[in-house]
VEXDREN-2710 file (C-alpha; in Angstrom, 1 decimal):
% VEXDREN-2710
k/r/px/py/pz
1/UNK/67.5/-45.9/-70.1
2/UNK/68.6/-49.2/-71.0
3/UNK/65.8/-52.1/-70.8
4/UNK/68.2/-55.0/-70.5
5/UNK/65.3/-57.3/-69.1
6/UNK/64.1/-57.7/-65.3
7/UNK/66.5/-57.6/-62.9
8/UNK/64.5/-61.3/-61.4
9/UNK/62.8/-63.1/-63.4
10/UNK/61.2/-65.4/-60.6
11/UNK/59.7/-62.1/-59.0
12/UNK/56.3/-64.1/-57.9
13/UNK/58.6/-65.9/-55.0
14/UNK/61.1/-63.4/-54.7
15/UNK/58.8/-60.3/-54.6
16/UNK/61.2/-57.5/-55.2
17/UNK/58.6/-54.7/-54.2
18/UNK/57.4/-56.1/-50.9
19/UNK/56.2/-53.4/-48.7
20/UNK/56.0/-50.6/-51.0
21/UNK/52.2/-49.1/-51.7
22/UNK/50.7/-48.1/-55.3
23/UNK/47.9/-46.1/-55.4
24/UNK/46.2/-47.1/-59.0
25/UNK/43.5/-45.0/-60.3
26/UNK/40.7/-46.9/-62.0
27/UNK/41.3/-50.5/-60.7
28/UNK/37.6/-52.4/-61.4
29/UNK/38.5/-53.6/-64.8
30/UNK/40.7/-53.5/-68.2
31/UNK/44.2/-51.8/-67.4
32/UNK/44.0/-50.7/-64.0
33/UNK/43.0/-54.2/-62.8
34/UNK/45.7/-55.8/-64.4
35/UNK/48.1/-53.2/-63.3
36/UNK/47.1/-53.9/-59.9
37/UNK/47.4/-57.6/-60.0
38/UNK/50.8/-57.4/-62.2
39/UNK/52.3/-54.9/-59.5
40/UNK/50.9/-57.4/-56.4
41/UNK/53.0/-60.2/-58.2
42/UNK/56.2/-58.2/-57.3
43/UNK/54.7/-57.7/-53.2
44/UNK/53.4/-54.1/-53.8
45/UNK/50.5/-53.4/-51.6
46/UNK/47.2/-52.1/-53.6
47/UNK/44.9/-48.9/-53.2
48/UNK/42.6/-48.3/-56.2
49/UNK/39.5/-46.9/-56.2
50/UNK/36.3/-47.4/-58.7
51/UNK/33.5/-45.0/-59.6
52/UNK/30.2/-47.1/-60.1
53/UNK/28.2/-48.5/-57.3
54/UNK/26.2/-51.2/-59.1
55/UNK/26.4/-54.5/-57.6
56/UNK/27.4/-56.0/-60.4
57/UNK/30.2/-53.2/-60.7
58/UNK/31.4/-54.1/-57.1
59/UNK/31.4/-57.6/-57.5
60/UNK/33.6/-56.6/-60.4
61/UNK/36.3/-54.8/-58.1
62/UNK/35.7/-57.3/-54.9
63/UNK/37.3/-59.9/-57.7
64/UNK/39.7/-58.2/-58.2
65/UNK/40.6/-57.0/-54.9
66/UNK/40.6/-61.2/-53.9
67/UNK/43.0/-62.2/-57.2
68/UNK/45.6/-58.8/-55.9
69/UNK/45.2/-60.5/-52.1
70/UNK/46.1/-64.1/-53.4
71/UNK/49.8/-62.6/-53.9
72/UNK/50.1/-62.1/-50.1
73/UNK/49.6/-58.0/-50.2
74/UNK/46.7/-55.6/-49.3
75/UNK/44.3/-54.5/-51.4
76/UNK/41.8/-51.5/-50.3
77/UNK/39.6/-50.6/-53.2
78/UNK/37.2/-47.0/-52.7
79/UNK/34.5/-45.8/-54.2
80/UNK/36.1/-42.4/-54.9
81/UNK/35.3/-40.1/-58.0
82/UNK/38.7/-39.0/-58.9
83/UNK/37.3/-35.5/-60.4
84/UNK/35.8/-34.5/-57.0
85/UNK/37.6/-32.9/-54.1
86/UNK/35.8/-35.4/-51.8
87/UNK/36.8/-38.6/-53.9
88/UNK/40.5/-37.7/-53.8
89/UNK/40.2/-37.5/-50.1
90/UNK/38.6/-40.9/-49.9
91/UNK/41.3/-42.6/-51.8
92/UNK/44.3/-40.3/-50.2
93/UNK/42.8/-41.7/-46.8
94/UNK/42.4/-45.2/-47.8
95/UNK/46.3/-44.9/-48.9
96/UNK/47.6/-43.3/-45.6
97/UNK/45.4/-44.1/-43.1
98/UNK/45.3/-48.4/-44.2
99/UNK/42.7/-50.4/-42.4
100/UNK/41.3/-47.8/-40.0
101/UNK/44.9/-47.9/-38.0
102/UNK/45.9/-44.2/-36.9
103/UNK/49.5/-44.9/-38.8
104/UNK/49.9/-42.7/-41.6
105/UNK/51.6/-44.8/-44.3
106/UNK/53.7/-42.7/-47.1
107/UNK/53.1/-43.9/-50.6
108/UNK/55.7/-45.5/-52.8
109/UNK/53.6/-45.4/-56.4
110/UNK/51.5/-43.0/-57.7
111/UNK/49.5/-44.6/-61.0
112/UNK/47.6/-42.0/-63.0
113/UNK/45.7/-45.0/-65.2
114/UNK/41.9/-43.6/-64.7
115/UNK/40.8/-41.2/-68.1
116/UNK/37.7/-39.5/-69.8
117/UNK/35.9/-38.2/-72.6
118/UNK/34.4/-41.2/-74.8
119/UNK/31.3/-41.6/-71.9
120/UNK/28.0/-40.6/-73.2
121/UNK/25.6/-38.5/-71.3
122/UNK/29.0/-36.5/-69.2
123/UNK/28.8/-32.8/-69.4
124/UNK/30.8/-30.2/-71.6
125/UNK/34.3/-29.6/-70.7
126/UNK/34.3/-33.1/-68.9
127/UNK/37.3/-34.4/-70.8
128/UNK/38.9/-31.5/-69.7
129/UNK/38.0/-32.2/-65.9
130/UNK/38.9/-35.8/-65.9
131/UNK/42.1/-35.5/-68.1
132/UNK/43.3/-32.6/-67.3
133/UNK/42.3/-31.1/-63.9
134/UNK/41.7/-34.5/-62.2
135/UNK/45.1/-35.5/-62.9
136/UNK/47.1/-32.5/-61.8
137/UNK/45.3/-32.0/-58.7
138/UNK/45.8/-36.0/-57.2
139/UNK/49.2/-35.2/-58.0
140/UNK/49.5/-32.2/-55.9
141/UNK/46.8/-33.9/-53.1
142/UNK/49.3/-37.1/-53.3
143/UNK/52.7/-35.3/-53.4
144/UNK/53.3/-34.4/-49.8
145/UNK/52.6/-38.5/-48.6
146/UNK/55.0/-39.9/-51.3
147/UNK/58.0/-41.0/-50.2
148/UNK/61.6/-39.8/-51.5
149/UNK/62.4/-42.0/-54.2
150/UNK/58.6/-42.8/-55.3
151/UNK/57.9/-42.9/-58.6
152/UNK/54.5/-41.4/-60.6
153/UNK/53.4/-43.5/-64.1
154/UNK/51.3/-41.3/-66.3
155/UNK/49.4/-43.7/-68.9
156/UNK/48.6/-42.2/-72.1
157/UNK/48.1/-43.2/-75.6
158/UNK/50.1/-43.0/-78.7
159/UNK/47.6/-40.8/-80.1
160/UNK/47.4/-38.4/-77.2
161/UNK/50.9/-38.2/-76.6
162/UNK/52.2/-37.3/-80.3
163/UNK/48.8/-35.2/-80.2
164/UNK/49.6/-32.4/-83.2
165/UNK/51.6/-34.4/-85.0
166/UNK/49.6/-37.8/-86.0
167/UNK/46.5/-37.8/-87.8
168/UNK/43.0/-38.1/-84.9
169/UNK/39.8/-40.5/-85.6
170/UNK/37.1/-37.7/-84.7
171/UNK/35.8/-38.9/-82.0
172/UNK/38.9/-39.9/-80.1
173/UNK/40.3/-36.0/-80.9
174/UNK/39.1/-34.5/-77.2
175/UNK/40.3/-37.0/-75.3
176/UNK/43.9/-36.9/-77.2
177/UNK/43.7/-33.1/-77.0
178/UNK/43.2/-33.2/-73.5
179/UNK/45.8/-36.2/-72.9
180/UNK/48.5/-34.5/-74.2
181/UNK/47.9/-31.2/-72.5
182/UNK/48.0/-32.9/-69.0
183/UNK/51.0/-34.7/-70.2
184/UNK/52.7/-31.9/-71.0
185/UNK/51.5/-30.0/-67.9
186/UNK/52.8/-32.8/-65.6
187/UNK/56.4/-32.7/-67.5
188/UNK/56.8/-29.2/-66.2
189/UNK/56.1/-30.2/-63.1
190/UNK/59.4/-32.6/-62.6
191/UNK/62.0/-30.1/-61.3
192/UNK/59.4/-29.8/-58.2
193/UNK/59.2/-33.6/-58.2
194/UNK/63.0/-33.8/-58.6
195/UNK/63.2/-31.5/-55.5
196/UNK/61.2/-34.4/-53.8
197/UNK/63.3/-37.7/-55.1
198/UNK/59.8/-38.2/-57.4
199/UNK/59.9/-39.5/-60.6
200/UNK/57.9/-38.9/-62.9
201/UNK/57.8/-41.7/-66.2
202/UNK/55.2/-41.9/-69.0
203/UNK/53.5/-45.0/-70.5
204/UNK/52.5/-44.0/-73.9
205/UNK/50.2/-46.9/-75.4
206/UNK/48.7/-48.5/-79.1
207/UNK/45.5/-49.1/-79.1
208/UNK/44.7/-51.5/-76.6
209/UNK/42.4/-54.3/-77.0
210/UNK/39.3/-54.6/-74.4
211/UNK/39.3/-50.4/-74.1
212/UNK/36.5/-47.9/-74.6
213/UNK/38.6/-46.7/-77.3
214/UNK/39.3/-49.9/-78.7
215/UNK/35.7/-50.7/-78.7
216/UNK/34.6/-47.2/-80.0
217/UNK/37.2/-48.0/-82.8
218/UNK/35.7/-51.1/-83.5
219/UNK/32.6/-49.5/-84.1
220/UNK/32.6/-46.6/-86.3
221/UNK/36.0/-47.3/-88.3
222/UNK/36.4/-50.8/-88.3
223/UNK/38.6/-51.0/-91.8
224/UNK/40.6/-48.2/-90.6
225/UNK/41.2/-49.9/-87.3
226/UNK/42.6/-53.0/-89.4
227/UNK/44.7/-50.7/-90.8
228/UNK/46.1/-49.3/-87.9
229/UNK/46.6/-52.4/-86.4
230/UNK/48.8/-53.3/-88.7
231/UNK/51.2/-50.4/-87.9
232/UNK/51.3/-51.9/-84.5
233/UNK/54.8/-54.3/-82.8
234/UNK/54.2/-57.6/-84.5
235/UNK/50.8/-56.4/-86.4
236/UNK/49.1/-57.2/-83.3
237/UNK/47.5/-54.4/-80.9
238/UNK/48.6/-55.1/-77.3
239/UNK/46.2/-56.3/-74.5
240/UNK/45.7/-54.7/-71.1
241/UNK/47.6/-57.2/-69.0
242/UNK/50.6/-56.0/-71.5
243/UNK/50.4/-52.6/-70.0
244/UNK/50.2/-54.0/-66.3
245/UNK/52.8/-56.1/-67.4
246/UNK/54.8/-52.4/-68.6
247/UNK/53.9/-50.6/-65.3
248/UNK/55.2/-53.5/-63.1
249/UNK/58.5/-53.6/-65.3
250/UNK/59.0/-49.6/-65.4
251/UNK/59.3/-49.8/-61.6
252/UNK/61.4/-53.0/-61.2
253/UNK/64.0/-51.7/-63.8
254/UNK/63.6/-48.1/-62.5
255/UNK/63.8/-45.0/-64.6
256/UNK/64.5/-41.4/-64.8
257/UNK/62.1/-38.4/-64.8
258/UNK/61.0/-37.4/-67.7
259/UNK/61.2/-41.2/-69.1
260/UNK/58.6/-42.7/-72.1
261/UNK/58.1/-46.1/-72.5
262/UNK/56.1/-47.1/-75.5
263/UNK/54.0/-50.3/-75.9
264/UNK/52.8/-51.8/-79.1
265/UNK/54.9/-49.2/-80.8
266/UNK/55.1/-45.8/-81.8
267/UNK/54.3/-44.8/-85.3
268/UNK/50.7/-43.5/-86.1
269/UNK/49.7/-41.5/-89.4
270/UNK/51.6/-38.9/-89.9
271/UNK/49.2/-35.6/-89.8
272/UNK/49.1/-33.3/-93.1
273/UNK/50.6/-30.0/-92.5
274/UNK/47.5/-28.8/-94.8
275/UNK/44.9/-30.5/-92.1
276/UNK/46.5/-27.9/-89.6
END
């Protein structure tokens, strides 16, 4: 693919996407909030869904859900657990069933931003059910309402998706793990997304300033994250609306299945053969 810069650069007034639906997983804060805004800029209507019912967790999402509307599209946020059969349901009906109207409505965007496995107090195997199992089964629930053409964004991060070859912080080592197997398992899913005009593209990511991980990072190995930093585009780790900023430009420009766009880079520590 050749990234020869946006098609329209004035996409705010022009919006290029107007019409089409993205469902974003994860929209109350950090990336999947600025994804959601970034792909409203360009007309795309918004479903997302968020996981915690505090009020000051709603307020959160109802903010965001006003700054996506401001752009002139919809914006229907759920209070859906993606790892539960009944929370996939919620957002799948918020997506093609809009506003309570009987019209089913076929999804454009599929945005698989929502991970795991750096909460405390979640049970064993949960980066496994939010990483792995979560992921494939929204695809396979989402499938059959996409239309021909649509497109599915898998975010990840640098050190998920070269998982087994770069050198893991400890505590970051299940989520990677877990990352990469879903990547991997989604990849060998695109001749049946081909068969459907899907596409499937992955966002592989730097650290990101303002994450969990970031923030875990920040805690525990804060000259090694200095250090890393530095290995970074520009010796500067990228922020969340840069990733928002990546989603929106993957589906302007278009791309082909089976597609990796990195952000902030992609070099990470090589891992010693011997460490194996």
């Amino acid at each position: 693919m050749n990234e020869v810069g946006l098609p329209n650069p004035d996409i705010r007034e022009t919006q290029p996407l107007k019409g089409k639906t993205a469902v974003i997983t994860g929209t109350s804060r950090g990336i999947g909030a600025e994804i959601a805004k970034s792909l409203a800029i360009t007309g795309v209507n918004i479903v997302g869904n968020h996981v915690d019912p505090a009020p000051g967790k709603m307020r959160r999402q109802e903010q965001v859900d006003a700054q996506v509307k401001s752009y002139g599209v919809s914006s229907i946020s759920v209070l859906a657990d993606i790892t539960e059969p009944e929370g996939r349901k919620a957002l799948l009906q918020a997506a093609v069933n809009a506003e309570g109207t009987d019209q089913q409505k076929n999804i454009d965007y599929l945005i698989l931003n929502a991970a795991g496995g750096l909460e405390e107090g979640k049970p064993e195997g949960w980066a496994e059910k939010i990483n792995i199992e979560a992921q494939l089964a929204l695809v396979d629930e989402f499938l059959p309402h996409m239309n021909s053409s649509g497109k599915i964004i898998y975010l990840t991060s640098l050190w998920a998706h070269r998982y087994g070859e770069v050198k893991q912080l400890p505590s970051y080592e299940p989520v990677a793990r877990t990352k990469n197997a879903a990547e991997r398992l989604l990849r060998e899913r695109i001749p049946q997304l081909n068969e459907k005009g899907i596409s499937l593209g992955i966002l592989s990511a730097h650290i990101v300033k303002g994450t969990a991980a970031y923030t875990l990072f920040r805690r525990g190995y804060a000259e090694r994250l200095a250090q890393i930093e530095q290995t970074a585009e520009g010796g500067v780790f990228p922020e969340a609306v840069d990733v928002g900023n990546a989603v929106r430009d993957m589906l302007l420009l278009g791309f082909e299945s089976g597609y990796t766009k990195y952000i902030g880079g992609t070099e990470a520590e090589p891992l010693d053969p011997n460490e194996q």
